[in-house]
N, C-alpha and C positions, 0 to 999 in steps of 0.2 A: 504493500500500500504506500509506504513510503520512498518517495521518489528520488533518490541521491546522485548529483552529477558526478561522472565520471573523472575519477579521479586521474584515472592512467592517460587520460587524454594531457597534452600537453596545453591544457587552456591556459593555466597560469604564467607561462610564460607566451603568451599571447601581448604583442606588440599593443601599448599603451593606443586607444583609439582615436585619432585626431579631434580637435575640438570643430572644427569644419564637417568632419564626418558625421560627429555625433549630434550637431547641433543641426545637419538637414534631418537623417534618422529619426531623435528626438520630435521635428515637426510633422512630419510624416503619423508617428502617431501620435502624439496629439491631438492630429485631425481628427482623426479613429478615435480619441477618446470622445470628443465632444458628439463625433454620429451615434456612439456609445452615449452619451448624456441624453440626447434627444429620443432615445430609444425606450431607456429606462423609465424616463417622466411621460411618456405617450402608453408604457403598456403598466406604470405603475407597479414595478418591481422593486426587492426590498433587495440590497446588497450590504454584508458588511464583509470589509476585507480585515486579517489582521495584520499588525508587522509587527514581528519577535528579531532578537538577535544581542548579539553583544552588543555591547556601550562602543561608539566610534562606527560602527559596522555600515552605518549610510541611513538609516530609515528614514532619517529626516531629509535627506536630497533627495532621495527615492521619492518621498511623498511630494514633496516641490517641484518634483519633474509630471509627476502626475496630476496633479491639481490647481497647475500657476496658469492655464488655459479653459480649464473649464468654470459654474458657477459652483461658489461654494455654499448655495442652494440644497444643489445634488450632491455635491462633493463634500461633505461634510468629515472633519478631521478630528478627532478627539486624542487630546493627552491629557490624561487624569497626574493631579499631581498624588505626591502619598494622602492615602487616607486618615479620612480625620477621626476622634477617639470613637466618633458613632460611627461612623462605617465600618470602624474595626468589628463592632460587635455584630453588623448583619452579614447575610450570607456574601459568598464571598464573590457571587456575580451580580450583587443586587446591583450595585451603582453603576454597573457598566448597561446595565439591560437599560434606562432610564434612557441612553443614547443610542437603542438599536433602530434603524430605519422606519420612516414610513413610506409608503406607496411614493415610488419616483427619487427614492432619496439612494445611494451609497454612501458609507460611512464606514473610513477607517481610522480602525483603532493602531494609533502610534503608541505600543505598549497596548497589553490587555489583560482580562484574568489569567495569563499564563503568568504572571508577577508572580503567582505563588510559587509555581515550579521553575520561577528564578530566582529571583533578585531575594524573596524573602525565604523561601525557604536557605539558600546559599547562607543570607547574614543569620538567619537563625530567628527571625519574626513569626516563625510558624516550624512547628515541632516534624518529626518524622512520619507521628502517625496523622497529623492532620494535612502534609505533602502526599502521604500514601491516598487516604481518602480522597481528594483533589481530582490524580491521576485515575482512580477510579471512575471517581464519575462524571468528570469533564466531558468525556465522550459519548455518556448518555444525555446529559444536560443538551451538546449539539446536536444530537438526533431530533430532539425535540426542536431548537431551533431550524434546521433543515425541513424538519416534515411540516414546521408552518409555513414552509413556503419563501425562507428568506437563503439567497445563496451567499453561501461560509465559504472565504478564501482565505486559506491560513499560511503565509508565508515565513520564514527564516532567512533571514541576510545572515550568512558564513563569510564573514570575514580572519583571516590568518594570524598568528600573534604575532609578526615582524609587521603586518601591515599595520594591525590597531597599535600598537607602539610607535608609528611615524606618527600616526594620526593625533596622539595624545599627547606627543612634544612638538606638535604642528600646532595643538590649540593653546598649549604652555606660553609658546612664543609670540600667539595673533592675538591683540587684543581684542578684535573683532568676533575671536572664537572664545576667549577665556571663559564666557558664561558657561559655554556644554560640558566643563567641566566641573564635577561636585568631588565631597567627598566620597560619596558611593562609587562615585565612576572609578576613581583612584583605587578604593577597596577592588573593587570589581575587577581590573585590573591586573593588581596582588594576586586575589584569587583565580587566576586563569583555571588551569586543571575541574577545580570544585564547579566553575560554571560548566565546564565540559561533560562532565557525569552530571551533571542538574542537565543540561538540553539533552542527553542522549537517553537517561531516562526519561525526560516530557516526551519527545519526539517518537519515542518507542511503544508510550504507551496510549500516546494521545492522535497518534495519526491513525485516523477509523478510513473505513470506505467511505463514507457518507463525508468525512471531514478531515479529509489527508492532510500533512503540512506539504510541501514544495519548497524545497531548499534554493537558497541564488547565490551563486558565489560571487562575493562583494569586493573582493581587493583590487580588482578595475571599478570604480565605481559608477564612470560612465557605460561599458559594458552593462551592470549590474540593473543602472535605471533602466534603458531600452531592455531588456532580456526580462524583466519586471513587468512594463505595459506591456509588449508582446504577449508573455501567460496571460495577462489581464482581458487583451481584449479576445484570448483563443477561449479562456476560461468562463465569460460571461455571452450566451448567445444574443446578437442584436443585427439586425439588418438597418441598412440606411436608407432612413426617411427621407422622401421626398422634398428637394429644396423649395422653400415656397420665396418667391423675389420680393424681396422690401425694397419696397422705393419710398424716396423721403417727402411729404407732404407736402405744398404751400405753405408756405407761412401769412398767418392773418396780417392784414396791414388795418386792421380795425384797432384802434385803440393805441395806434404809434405815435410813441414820444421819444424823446433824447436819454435814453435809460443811463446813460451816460454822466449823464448832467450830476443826479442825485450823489455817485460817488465822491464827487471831487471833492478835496478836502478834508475826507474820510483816512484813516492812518493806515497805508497800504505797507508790506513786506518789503524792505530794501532788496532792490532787483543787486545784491552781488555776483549775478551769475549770468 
């Protein structure tokens, strides 16, 4: 059921992919996502995608290459921050379902309840047997989300430990980047290995027929994004709707004045630029 790229293939030393290249690529589907937007809001289909992976691994460029073109209407992004003393005490999907789709909507989870058989069960916020429980019934819990009708894309960005280490003294040094760094990430980091037995148990136990994971290997990360939509748009069925022509109206000359006028004197932005 789970779908793991080949490793024996020489991808990874796969020639870094021009930004020329990847940025017609990139548009290309894009387009395709938005035929994909018009599709979903016309038949009223519920999608939630997920993204898992290590701290550094890309989710977040990934999601930016997917949702900087289309409405974020449809396109709806959630990243829960840590939970607060009451949501500890409820179930442990409750606060995510509050954000699962309606009719016409996609919604991906940047992080998701798989945080138990990460991040916490690794630091220790959540004991063995309530990590065992979890894996149990995670993949009943998506059955029921599947059989109502909403399609579950669950993805993993696999990124390399040489690569997440450029990554983390790349954001050390950018001040533009210093925020993605926490102390958890640091931890997180530290514990490489313990993340690795925490994903290969999630991924083992949690990848059903109904609700496979699909792994993407992230150490090209432009690679990563495009090989990302592509599953996206093979994974989700939709035909393209018929273009209907907008053309721009008349504008009324009833009621013209100098709208101009009323600004002047008003305190406008120093044009520095």
């Amino acid at each position: 059921m789970l779908r793991v790229p080949d490793v024996a293939k020489d991808d990874l030393a796969a020639p870094k992919l021009k930004r020329k290249d990847y940025e017609k690529e990139l548009r290309k589907l894009q387009v395709q996502l938005c035929h994909l937007q018009e599709w979903v809001k016309a038949k009223k289909l519920r999608v939630i995608i997920v993204f898992e992976g290590r701290d550094a691994a890309g989710k977040g460029g990934t999601i930016k290459a997917i949702t900087e073109k289309v409405s974020p209407r449809v396109f709806r992004v959630i990243a829960l921050p840590a939970p607060s003393d009451r949501e500890k005490t409820q179930l442990f999907l409750q606060r995510y379902i509050e954000y699962f789709p309606a009719g016409g909507e996609i919604v991906i989870f940047d992080r998701s309840w798989y945080n138990r058989a990460g991040v916490e069960y690794v630091m220790g916020f959540v004991g063995a047997e309530e990590h065992e429980r979890f894996l149990a019934l995670c993949p009943q819990i998506e059955k029921y989300i599947v059989d109502a009708g909403i399609i579950l894309i669950k993805l993993w960005l696999e990124v390399g430990m040489a690569e997440q280490e450029r990554r983390f003294k790349a954001r050390i040094d950018d001040p533009l980047r210093q925020w993605k760094l926490s102390p958890m990430d640091l931890e997180s980091y530290r514990r490489w290995y313990d993340y690795s037995r925490a994903r290969d148990l999630m991924l083992k136990a949690t990848s059903s027929k109904h609700a496979p994971w699909h792994l993407i290997r992230s150490d090209d990360k432009r690679r990563a994004r495009l090989n990302c939509i592509a599953h996206l748009l093979e994974t989700i069925p939709f035909k393209r709707l018929p273009d209907e022509r907008v053309r721009l109206p008349k504008r009324s000359k009833k009621g013209r004045y100098d709208d101009q006028k009323p600004l002047r004197g008003l305190t406008f932005v120093a044009e520095r630029y």
